[in-house]
NUMILO-996762 format. One record per residue (C-alpha): residue number from 1; x, y, z. Coordinates in steps of 0.05 Angstrom, whole numbers. Layout:
BEGIN
num  X  Y  Z
NUM  X  Y  Z
...
END
This chain:
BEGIN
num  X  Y  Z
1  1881  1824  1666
2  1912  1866  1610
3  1965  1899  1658
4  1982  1832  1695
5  1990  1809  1623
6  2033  1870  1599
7  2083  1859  1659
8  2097  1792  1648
9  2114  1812  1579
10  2158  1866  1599
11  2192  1822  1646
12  2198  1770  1599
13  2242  1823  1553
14  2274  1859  1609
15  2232  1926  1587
16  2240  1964  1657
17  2216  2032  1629
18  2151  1994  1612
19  2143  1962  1676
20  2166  2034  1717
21  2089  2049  1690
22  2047  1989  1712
23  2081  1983  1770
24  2054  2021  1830
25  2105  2073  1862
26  2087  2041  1928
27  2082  1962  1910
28  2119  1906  1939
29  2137  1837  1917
30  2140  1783  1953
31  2168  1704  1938
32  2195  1647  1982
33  2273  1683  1972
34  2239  1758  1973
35  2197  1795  2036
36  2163  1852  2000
37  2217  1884  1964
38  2189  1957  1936
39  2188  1982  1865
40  2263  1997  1863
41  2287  1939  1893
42  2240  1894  1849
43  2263  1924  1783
44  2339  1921  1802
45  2334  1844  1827
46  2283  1814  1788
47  2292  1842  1727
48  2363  1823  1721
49  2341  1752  1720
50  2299  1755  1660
51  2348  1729  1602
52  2372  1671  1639
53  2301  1635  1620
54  2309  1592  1556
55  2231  1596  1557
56  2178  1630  1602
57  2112  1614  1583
58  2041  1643  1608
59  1993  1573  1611
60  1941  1606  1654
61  1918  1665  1667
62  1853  1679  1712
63  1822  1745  1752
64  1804  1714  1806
65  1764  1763  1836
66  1763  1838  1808
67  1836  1872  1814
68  1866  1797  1821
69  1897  1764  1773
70  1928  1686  1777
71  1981  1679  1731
72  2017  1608  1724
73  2075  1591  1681
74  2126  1547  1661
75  2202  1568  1656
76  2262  1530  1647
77  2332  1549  1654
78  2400  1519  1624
79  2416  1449  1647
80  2359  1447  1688
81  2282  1405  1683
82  2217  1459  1667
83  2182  1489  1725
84  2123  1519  1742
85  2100  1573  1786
86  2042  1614  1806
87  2042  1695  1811
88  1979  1738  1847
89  1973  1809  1808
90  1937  1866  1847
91  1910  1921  1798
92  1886  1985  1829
93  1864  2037  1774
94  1917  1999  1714
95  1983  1995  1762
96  2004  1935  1802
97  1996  1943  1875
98  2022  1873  1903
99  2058  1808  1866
100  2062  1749  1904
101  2108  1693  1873
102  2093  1616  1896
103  2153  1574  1875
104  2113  1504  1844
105  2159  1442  1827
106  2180  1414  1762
107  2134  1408  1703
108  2105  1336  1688
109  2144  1308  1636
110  2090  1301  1577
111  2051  1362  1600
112  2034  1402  1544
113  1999  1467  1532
114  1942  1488  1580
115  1875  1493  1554
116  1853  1550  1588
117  1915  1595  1556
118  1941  1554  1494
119  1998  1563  1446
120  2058  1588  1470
121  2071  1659  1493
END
């Protein structure tokens, strides 16, 4: 959980030498717009996208079996409603093996903070 945790944050601040260490040499991501990009290709696309987000918040996060971890959150960017998606962490030995990013739709207007993860983050 903690290193699913500590790569959202580094994300979430655009700290690439941090993720360089969670992140697997030979990991892949993969997302509706991505077909298992590796490490290199990951940190030089994704990561440039982190400070468009006027907010990125965690409001669940669940191992779902041991070396899994379900992360949903809410995001929003300029002009446009909240959204929420769903990310699957793999964790072999503390680095991430595998993300898979499922695109969700936008956030139900009134929804607040998620009981299983509250406050914001």
């Amino acid at each position: 959980m903690e290193t699913a945790l500590a790569q959202f944050a580094a994300y979430r601040v655009g700290d690439r030498q941090a993720a360089r260490i969670l992140l697997d040499e030979d990991m892949t991501f993969t997302s509706p717009q991505d077909d298992h990009l590796d490490k290199a290709a990951f940190l030089e696309t994704c990561f440039a996208t982190a400070e468009r987000f006027l907010r990125h918040e965690i409001t669940a996060a669940v191992e779902i079996e041991p070396g899994t971890v379900m992360l949903r959150y809410t995001a929003q960017l300029p002009n446009e409603p909240p959204f929420s998606n769903v990310e699957l962490v793999k964790v072999v030995d503390g680095q991430i093996t595998e993300i898979e990013l499922y695109f969700g739709g936008v956030e139900a207007k009134g929804s607040g903070p998620s009981p299983i993860w509250p406050g914001r983050h």
